[in-house]
ZAMARGU-4260 file (C-alpha; in steps of 0.2 Angstrom, whole numbers, plus 5000, padded with zeros to 4 digits):
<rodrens>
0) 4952/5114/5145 | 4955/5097/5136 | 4951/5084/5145 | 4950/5064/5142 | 4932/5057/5148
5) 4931/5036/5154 | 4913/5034/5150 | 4911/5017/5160 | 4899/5008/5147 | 4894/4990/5143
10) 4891/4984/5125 | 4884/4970/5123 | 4887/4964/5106 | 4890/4944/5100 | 4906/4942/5093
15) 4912/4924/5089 | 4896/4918/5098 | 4901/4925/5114 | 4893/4941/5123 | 4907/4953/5127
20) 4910/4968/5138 | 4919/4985/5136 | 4918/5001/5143 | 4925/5017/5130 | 4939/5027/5132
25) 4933/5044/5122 | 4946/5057/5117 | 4940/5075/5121 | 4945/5091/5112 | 4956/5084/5099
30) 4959/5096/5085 | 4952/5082/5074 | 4938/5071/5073 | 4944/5054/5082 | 4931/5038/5087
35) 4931/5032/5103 | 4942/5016/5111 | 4933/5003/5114 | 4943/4995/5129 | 4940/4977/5134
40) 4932/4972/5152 | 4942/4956/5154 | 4930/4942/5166 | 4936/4938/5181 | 4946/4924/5180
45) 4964/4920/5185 | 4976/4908/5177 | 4991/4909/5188 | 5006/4899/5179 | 5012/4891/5191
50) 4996/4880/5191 | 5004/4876/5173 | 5019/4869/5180 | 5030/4886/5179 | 5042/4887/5190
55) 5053/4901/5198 | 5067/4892/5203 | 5081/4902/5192 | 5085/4886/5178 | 5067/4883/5173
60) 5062/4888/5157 | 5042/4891/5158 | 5035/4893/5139 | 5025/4879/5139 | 5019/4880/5154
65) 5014/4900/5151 | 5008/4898/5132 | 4995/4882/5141 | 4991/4896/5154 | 4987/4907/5140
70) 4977/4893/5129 | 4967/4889/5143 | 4963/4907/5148 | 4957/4908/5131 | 4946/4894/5130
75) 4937/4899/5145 | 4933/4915/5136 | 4944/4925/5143 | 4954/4932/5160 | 4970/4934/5169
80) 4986/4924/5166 | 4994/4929/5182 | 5014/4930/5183 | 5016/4931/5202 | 5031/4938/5211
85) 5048/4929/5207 | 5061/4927/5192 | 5051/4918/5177 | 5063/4911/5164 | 5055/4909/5147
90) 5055/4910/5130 | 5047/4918/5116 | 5025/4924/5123 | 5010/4921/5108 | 4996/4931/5113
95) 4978/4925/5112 | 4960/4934/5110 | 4952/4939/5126 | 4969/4938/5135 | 4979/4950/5149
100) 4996/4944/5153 | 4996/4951/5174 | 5010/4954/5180 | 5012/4956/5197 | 5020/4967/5210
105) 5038/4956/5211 | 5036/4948/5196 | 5052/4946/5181 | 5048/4939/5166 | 5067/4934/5160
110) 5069/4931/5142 | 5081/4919/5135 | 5094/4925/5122 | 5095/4909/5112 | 5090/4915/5093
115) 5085/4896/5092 | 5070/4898/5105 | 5060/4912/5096 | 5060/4900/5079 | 5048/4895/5069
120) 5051/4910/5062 | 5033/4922/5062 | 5025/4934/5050 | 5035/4948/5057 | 5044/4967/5051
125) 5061/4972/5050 | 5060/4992/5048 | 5046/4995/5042 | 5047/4980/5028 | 5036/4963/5033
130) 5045/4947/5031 | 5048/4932/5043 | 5062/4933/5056 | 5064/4927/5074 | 5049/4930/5084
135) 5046/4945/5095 | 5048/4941/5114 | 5029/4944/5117 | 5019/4943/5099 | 5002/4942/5096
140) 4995/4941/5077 | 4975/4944/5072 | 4971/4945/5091 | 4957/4954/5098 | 4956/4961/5115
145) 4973/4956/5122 | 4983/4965/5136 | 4997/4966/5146 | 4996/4974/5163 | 5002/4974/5181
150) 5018/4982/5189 | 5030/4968/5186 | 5047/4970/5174 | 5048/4961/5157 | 5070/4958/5160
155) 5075/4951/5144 | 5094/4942/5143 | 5104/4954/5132 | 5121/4946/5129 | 5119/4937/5114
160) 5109/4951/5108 | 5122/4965/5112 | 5134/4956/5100 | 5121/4958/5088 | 5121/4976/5090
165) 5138/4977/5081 | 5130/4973/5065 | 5143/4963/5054 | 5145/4962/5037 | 5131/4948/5035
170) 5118/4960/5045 | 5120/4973/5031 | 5118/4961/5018 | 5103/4956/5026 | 5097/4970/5024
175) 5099/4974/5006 | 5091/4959/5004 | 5076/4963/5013 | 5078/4979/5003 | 5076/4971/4985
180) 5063/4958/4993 | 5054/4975/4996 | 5056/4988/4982 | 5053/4968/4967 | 5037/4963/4978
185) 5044/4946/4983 | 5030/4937/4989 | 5030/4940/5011 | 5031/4922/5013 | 5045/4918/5002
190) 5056/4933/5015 | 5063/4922/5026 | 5077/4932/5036 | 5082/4918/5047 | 5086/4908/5031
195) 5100/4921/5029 | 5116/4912/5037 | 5122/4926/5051 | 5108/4939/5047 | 5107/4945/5064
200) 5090/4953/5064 | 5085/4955/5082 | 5067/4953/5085 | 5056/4965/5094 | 5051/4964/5114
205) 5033/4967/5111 | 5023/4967/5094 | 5005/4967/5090 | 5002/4963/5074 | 4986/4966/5066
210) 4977/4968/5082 | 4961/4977/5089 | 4955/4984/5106 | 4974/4984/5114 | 4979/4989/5133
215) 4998/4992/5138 | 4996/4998/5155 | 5009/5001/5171 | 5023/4987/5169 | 5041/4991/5169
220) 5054/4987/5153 | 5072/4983/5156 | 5081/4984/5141 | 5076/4977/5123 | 5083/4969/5111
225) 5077/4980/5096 | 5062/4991/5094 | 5053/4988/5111 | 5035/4991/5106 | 5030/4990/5089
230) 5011/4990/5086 | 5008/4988/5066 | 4993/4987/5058 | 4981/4989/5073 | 4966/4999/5078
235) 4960/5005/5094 | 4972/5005/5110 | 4978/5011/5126 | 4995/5014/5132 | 4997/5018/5149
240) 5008/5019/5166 | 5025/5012/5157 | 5041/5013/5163 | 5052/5009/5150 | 5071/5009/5149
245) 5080/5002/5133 | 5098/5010/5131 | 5102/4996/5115 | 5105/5000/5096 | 5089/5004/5087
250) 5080/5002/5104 | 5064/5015/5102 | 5054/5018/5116 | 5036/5017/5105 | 5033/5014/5088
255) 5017/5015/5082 | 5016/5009/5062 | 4998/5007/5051 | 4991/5010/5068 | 4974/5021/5072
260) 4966/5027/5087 | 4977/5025/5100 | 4981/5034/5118 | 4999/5033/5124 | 4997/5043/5143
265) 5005/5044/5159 | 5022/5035/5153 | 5040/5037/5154 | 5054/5032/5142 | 5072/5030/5143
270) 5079/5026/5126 | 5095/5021/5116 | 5086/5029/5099 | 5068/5040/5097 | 5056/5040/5111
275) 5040/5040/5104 | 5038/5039/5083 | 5025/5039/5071 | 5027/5025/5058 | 5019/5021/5044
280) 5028/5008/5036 | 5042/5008/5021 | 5041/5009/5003 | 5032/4997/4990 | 5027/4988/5005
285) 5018/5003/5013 | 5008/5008/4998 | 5004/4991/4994 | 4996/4989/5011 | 4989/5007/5008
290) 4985/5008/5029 | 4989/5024/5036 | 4992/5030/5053 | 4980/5041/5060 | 4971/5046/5076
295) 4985/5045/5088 | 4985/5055/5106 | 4999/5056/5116 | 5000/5065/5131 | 5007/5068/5149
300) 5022/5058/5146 | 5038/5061/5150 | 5057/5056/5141 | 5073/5054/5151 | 5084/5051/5137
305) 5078/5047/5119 | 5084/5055/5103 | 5067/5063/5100 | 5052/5068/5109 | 5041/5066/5094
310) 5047/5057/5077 | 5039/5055/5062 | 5047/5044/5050 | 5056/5039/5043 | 5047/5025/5039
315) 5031/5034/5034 | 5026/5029/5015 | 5009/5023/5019 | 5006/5039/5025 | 5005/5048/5043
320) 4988/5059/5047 | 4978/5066/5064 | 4994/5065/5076 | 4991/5076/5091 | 5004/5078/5108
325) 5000/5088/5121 | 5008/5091/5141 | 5025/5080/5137 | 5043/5085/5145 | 5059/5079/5139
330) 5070/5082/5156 | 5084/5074/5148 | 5095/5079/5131 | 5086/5075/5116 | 5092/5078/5097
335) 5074/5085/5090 | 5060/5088/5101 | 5045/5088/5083 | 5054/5079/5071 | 5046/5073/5052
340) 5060/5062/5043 | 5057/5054/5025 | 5065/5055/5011 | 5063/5052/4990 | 5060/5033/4990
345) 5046/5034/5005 | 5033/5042/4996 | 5020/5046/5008 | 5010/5060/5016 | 5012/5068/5032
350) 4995/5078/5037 | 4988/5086/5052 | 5004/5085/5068 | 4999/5093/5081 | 5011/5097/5097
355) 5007/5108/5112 | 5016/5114/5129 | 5031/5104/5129 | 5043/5108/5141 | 5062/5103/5134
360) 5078/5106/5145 | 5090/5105/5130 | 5088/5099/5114 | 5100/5100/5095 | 5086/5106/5086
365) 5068/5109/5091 | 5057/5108/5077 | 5065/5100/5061 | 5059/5094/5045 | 5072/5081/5035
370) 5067/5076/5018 | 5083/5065/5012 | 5087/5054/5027 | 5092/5039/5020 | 5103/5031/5033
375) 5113/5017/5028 | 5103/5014/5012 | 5110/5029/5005 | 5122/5017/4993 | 5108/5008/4987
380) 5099/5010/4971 | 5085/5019/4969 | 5069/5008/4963 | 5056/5022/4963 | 5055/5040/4966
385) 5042/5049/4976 | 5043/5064/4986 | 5034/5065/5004 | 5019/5076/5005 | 5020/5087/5022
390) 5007/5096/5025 | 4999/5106/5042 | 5012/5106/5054 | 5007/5115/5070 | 5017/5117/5086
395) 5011/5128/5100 | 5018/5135/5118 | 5034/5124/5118 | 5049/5131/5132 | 5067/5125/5130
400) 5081/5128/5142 | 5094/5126/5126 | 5094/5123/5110 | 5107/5121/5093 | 5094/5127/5080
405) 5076/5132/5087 | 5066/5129/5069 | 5073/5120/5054 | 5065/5114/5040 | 5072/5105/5026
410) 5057/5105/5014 | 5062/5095/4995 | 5062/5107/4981 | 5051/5096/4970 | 5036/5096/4983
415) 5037/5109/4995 | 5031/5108/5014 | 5017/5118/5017 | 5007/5127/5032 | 5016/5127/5046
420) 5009/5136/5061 | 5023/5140/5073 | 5019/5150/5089 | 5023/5153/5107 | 5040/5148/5109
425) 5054/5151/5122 | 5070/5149/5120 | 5082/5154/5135 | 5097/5150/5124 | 5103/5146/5106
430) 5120/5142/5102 | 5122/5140/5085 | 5104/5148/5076 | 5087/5154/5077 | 5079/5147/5061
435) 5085/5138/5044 | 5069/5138/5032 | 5071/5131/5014 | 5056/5124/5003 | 5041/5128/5014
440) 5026/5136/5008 | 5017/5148/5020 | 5026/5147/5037 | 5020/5157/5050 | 5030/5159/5066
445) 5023/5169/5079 | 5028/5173/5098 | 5045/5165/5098 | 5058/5173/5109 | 5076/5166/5109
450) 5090/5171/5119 | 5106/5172/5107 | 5124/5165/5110 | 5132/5178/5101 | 5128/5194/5114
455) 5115/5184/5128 | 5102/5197/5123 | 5082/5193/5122 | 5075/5196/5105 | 5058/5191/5099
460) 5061/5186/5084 | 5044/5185/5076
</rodrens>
């Protein structure tokens, strides 16, 4: 039985001229070699804000008083910036080394939604594409050990946000800008979205950029104004206990981008757009940075509404290996319970996805392949050409109520997808087909049993 083993163990090691503690999160059973998570043991000390001068008084706006909470926790070499019960007002939260944001039982952090309060604009992403923009809500940039737990609520305002949603005519210009910055190597500092008059780029709730030794754990989200969690270019982390709810354009519940060895367990998303996806960065950017993701774990979770249970893509050129999802239920209507999306310009390589006993109650399509999804890009030009390698796709004892199409892959014709390992699968209905296979080399399906719209009669189809 696959298991996940907490081997409580201090290493002492010097780092920065400090002695420091952890205790190792070791995946069991994975069907490929992963290291273990080295989890930080924050010291026991406690920086409660409103020592800092915060104040919960509804008209306050604490982010000096939080970010000296958080410099002084850091100096000390470490602890708990405590967030007691009651409605903080705040702007944008910068992250330091040896930090945990607490947030206790009762506790809101609101965000402001005043684009004007997240500038100076930070070394940030916009799809997949680095740049400088507003900064995320909470961000934290070349930290180490950082955290944010507890079972209080990050609330952010939305309604300056939700007209952004609506994306006018100067947000898609935006875009294409960012686009051309991308595909010519315009140097990252000289990206400045915010420059842009009405660009509109919503930052992220939560990003870590360029971090190590991570912890997520057992706090709530309420709504984001884009991606909600975005960890990029990190190594070694745990996700745990969440409860996330974002119903907002482009609002995913996870993305994990340039990221290894990470757990996301135990959590529950409710999402405008895809649950939990695989990322891996866009275009000349991606294979510039040439940082793949790899060694990811994601398990016992389960998704109310999302568009997908598992995404891949589309940003994915720096290449996506070593991905491994086990025990997750979507309970709601999802559009793709295994999905891979990419297309000509991303170029990358997709290797090793694993997914077993997913329990789905109705879905569009249940595993799907997309090699030309291009979005709203589709009208713009074409600066390089390189196919997607897909390779090792293995789904295993999967149950759907309902389902549109149970296997569809759309491999491209100038580099095929190959091995795939489909088995166990129970269908109890499928309205529109069984399987829609095109440009896959060695496909095997085996054990799948689908119930048919056209005359309600069991067939096992392989």
């Amino acid at each position: 039985m696959r298991r996940l083993t907490l081997l409580f163990v201090s290493l002492l090691t010097t780092i920065w001229g400090m002695s420091q503690e952890y205790r190792i999160v070791e995946i069991m059973d994975a069907p490929f070699e992963m290291g273990a998570i080295h989890e930080f043991v924050y010291p026991a000390k406690d920086f409660n804000i409103k020592k800092f001068g915060a104040k919960a008084d509804g008209k306050t706006v604490n982010t000096k008083a939080i970010a000296k909470a958080i410099k002084a926790c850091n100096k000390a070499g470490g602890g708990h910036v405590v967030v007691p019960a009651g409605e903080w007002i705040t702007g944008p939260i910068h992250l330091m080394d040896n930090v945990d944001l607490h947030l206790e039982e009762g506790a809101r952090l609101v965000f402001t939604d005043n684009p004007a309060d997240y500038l100076p604009a930070v070394f940030t992403t916009w799809e997949g594409v680095e740049c400088y923009n507003y900064s995320p809500l909470i961000y934290a940039f070349e930290c180490k050990n950082i955290k944010i737990s507890g079972t209080g609520t990050l609330a952010p305002k939305m309604d300056l946000w939700k007209v952004w949603f609506k994306r006018p005519q100067a947000h898609q210009d935006a875009t294409r800008e960012l686009y051309r910055w991308c595909s010519e190597l315009t140097p990252v500092e000289e990206r400045r979205l915010t420059d842009l008059p009405e660009s509109n780029m919503r930052p992220h709730l939560i990003q870590f950029n360029r971090c190590k030794n991570i912890v997520l754990e057992d706090f709530k989200i309420r709504e984001s104004p884009f991606w909600t969690i975005h960890l990029y270019m990190c190594n070694e982390g745990v996700v745990r206990g969440l409860d996330v709810y974002a119903h907002g354009h482009n609002n995913d519940g996870i993305d994990i981008d340039m990221t290894s060895n990470l757990l996301v367990e135990n959590c529950h998303f409710n999402q405008g757009d895809d649950a939990v996806v695989i990322k891996a960065g866009r275009n000349q950017d991606a294979w510039r940075l040439n940082k793949p993701t790899e060694n990811i774990v994601v398990r016992n979770c389960v998704v109310e509404d999302g568009h997908v249970l598992l995404g891949i893509g589309s940003e994915m050129s720096g290449g996506v290996r070593n991905v491994w999802m086990h025990d997750c239920r979507a309970v709601g209507d999802v559009k793709a319970v295994f999905y891979v999306k990419t297309n000509h310009r991303r170029g990358g390589f997709v290797k090793n996805i694993y997914m077993e006993r997913a329990q789905v109650r109705s879905a569009q399509r249940l595993v799907a392949v997309d090699t030309d999804v291009l979005y709203q890009w589709r009208k713009l030009p074409d600066y390089d050409t390189v196919y997607t390698e897909i390779e090792g796709l293995h789904v295993k004892d999967l149950e759907c109520d309902s389902v549109g199409i149970a296997i569809d892959l759309n491999g491209d014709e100038h580099l095929p997808i190959r091995n795939v390992e489909i088995e166990n699968l129970k269908v109890g209905l499928v309205t529109k087909y069984a399987t829609n296979i095109n440009n896959v080399e060695n496909a095997s399906i085996k054990n799948a049993d689908f119930v048919t719209s056209r005359d309600g009669i069991l067939r096992k189809t392989y």
